[in-house]
N, C-alpha and C positions, 0 to 999 in steps of 0.2 A: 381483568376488566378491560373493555376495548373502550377507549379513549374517544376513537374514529374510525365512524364508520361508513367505508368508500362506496361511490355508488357502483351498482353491481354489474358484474360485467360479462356479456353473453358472445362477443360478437370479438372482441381483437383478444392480443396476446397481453396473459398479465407476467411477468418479471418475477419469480420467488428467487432470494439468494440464500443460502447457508453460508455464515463467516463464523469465522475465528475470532475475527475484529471489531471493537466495539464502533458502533458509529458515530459516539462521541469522544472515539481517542483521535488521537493523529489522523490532519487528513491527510488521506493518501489516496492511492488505487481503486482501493472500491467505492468510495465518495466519487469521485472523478469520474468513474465513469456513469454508476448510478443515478447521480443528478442530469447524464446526458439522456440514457435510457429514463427516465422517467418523464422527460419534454413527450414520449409514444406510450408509453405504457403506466401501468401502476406498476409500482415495484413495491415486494415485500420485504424485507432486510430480518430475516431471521438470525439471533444471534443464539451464542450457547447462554446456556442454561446460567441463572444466580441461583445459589443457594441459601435464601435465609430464612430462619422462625419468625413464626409470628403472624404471615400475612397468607399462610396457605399454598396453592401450588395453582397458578393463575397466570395470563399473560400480559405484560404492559405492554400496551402498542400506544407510540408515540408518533408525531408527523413534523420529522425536522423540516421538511421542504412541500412543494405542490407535488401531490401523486406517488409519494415515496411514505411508506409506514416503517417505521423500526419495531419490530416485535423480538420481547425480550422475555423467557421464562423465568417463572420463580416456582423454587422447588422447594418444600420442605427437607431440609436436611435429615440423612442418617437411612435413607434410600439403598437398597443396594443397585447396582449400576441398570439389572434387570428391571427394574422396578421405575427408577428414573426415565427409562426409554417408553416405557411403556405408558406413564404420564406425558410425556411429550409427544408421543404419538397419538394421544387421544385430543390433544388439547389443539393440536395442528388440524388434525384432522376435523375440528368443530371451528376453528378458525377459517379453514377451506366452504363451510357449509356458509355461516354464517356473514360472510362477505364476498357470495360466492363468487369464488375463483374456480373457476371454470375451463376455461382456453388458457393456459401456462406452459411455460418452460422453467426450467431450473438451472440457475447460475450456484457454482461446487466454488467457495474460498477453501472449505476443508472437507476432506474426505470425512471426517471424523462424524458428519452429518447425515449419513448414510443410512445408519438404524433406525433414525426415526422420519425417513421421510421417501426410503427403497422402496415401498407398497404403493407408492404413488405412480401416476400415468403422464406424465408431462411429457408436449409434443416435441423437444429437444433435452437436451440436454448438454451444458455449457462449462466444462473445469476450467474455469481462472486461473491457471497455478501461479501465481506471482511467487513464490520461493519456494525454497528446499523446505520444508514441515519440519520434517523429523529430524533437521539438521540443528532443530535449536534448541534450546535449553527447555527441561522441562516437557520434552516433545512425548505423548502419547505414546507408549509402547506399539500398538496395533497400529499408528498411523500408515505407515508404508503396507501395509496390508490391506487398510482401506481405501488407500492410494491404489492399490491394483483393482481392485472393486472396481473403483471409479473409473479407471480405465478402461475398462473393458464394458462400462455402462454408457459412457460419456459420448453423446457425439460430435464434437469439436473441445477442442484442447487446445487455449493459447497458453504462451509461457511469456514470464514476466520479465525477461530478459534472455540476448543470444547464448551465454552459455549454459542456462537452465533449459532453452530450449535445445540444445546439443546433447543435454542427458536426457532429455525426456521423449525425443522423438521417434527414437524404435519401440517407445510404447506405445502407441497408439498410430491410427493411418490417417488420421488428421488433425495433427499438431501446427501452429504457425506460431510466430515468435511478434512477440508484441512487447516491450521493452520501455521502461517508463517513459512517459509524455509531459509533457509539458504548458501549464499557462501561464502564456509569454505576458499579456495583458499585466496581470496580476501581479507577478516578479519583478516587472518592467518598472515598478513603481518603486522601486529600494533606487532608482537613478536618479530620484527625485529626491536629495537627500533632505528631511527637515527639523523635525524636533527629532530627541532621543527618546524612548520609553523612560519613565523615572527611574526604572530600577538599571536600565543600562548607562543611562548620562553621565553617573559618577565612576565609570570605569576609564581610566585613560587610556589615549595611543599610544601606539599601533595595537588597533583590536583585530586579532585571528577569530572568527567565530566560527560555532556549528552551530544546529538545527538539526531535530529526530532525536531520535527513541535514543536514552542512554542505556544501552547494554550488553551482551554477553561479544555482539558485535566489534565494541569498540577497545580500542588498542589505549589504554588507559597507559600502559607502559609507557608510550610514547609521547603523549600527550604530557605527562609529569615529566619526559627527559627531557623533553625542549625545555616549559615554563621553567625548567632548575635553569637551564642554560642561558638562558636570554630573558631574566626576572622584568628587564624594561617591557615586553611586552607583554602585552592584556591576552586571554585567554576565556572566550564567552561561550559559555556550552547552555543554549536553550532546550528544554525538553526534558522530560520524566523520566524516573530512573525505575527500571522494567529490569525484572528478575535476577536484578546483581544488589547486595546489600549496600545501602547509599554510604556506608561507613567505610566501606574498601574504597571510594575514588580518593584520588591523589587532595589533596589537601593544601593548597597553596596558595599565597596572598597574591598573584598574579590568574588566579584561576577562579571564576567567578562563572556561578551555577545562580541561573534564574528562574528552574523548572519551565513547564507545559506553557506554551504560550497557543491563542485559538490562530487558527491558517490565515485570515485576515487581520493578523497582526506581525504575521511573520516577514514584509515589507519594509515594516518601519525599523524589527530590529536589524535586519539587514544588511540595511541606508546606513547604518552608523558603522559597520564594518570597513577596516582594512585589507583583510584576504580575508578566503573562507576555505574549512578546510573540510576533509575527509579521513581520519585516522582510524580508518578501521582495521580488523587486527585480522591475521592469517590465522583462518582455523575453519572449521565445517562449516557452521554459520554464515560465513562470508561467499563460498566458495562460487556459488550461483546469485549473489544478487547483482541488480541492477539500480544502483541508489536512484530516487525520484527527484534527492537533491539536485544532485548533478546537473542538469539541466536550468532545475531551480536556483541555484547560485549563478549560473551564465547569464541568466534570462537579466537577474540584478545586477548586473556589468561587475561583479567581483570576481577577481583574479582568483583561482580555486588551485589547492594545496592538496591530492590524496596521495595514499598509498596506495599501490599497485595492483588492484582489483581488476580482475579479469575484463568486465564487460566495460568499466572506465577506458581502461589501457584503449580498448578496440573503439569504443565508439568516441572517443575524447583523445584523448594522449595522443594519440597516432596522428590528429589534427591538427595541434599544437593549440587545443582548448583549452587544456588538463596539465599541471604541473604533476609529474610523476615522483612522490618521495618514501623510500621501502625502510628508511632509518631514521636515524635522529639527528643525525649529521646533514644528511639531505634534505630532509624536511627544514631545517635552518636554513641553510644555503639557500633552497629556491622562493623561499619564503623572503630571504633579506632582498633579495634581487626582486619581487614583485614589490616591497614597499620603498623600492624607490626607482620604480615606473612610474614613469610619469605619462609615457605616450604610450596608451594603447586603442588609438582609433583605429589603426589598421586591426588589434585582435578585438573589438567589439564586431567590427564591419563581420570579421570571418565569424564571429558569435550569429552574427544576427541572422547572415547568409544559413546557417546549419540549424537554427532553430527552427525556421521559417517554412523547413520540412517536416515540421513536430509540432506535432500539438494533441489535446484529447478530443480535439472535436475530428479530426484527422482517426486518429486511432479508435475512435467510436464508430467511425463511418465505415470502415474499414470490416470491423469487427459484426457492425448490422448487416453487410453485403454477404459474408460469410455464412450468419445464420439466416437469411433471408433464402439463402442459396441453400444452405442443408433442408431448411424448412420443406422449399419446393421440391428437393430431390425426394424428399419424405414421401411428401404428398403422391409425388407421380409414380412410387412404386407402389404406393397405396390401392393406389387409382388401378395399377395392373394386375396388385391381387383379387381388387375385387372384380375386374373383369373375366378371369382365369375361375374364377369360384361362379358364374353367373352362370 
């Protein structure tokens, strides 16, 4: 059933995305920049498929924001995969008529979006790769398959961090590297410290916290060897537990889980933090990312505590933004030495100086120049076929 329905549009370009991601999990990436591209365009937010009885095989399309749809399928279960695509193909394809979308491009979160949407003619074509796919739990057999597909369809390819875009870019001849961003505004507001959320207040100090997705990502090892070791500090993990069973985290009265918290509230829990850390664990999953945190914890003037992730080390560490710790031993040690700093105006000053090249409205502009620019290279060979034919 269509909720809303957009006026029609004949004349500019409408935004269709395929994600992976829901748009009301974690904000991150494709929120961010989506709400900039939707200030010029309508944008579609195509998500994967739900499967449940009862309500038939339909599309809920919702409007979190101005000029942005979320459209979400629902499938009858017990499909087989052939059959599944072929509903969603048909139902896209009435979606396309019916609000019509006309003049488009297509933004790729995941390859895996390819089958039901390859028969279509859109005037670019845009893969986001903000991570490795197949490197995470649960990852799609065929992804890296469709991953080549997409490559070789795709005409611009940004990568969501320097060393994913290091692996990705002898696949394709127009890959650029675009690496999480930052709003400073937003962040900036954990400096202001004031009330505690109710469910953080009754935690004592010294609170270490995080923020994101709890899983396959994170170095849980580590995170229980310190809280054993130094039981006096607090240990504040905000955020939903994704694909690891919630009964394996470590389990400690210094160690306090408040789940999912919305983006605009993620300020306040912040503001109440002593460091902030990063424990993420060495393994495939990690291997290319570029955490969003990271920026996002600077931006709130807290001292930040990770493990030694490649694109951290490079874009942080090397600044002396980024406390660097690969143990449990080191993670303590630079950790007791940040809670008892007391002076860090000169490293807010170097914070403020480095973020001030970062932003998403920075990294949106950037990214519109690009396809603005493939757009017109489009057109003008366009232009020379049809003259050579005339």
């Amino acid at each position: 059933m269509i909720n809303y329905v957009p006026m029609p549009n004949t004349t500019s370009t409408d935004l269709v995305c395929f994600s992976h991601l829901r748009w009301n999990f974690v904000y991150q990436r494709p929120q961010h920049l989506l709400t900039r591209f939707a200030k010029n365009f309508r944008v579609f937010f195509v998500e994967e498929p739900v499967y449940d009885s009862g309500r038939g095989n339909n599309l809920e399309i919702n409007k979190p924001v101005e000029n942005l749809w979320v459209i979400v399928p629902h499938l009858e279960p017990g499909r087989n995969e052939e059959a599944s695509l072929a509903v969603q193909k048909e139902m896209l394809g009435k979606l396309f008529i019916d609000l019509q979308i006309v003049n488009y491009f297509f933004w790729y979160y995941t390859p895996m979006a390819l089958p039901i949407s390859g028969h279509f003619n859109p005037n670019i074509i845009v893969y986001d790769c903000m991570d490795e796919l197949s490197a995470f739990k649960f990852a799609p057999v065929a992804l890296k398959e469709r991953e080549n597909e997409l490559f070789a369809k795709a005409d611009l390819v940004f990568a969501g961090g320097y060393s994913l875009y290091e692996a990705k870019k002898h696949k394709h001849p127009d890959v650029h590297a675009f690496p999480s961003s930052i709003d400073t505004a937003h962040f900036s507001k954990a400096r202001k410290y004031t009330v505690d959320p109710s469910d953080q207040a009754p935690v004592p100090h010294p609170r270490i916290g995080y923020f994101g997705v709890l899983d396959e990502r994170m170095d849980f090892g580590l995170v229980e060897a310190v809280a054993r070791r130094k039981p006096e500090w607090s240990f504040v993990m905000v955020g939903p537990v994704i694909k690891i069973d919630p009964h394996t985290l470590p389990k400690l009265p210094n160690i306090y889980y408040l789940g999912m918290k919305s983006y605009n509230e993620l300020p306040d829990y912040i503001s109440g933090w002593d460091v902030a850390m990063m424990p993420f664990a060495h393994n495939e999953s990690t291997r290319y990312i570029s955490p969003t945190k990271t920026p996002e914890y600077l931006a709130a003037g807290k001292p930040v505590v990770s493990t030694p992730i490649i694109d951290v080390l490079r874009q942080y560490g090397r600044h002396g933004l980024v406390n660097i710790a690969g143990t449990a031993e080191e993670f303590i040690r630079v950790t007791a030495i940040e809670l008892e700093n007391n002076d860090r105006e000169d490293w807010l000053e170097n914070v403020d100086e480095f973020l001030s090249q970062n932003s998403w409205d920075k990294t949106w502009q950037r990214m519109m120049y690009l396809i603005t620019r493939k757009l017109n290279e489009k057109q003008r060979m366009s232009n020379v076929k049809e003259q050579v034919y005339v």
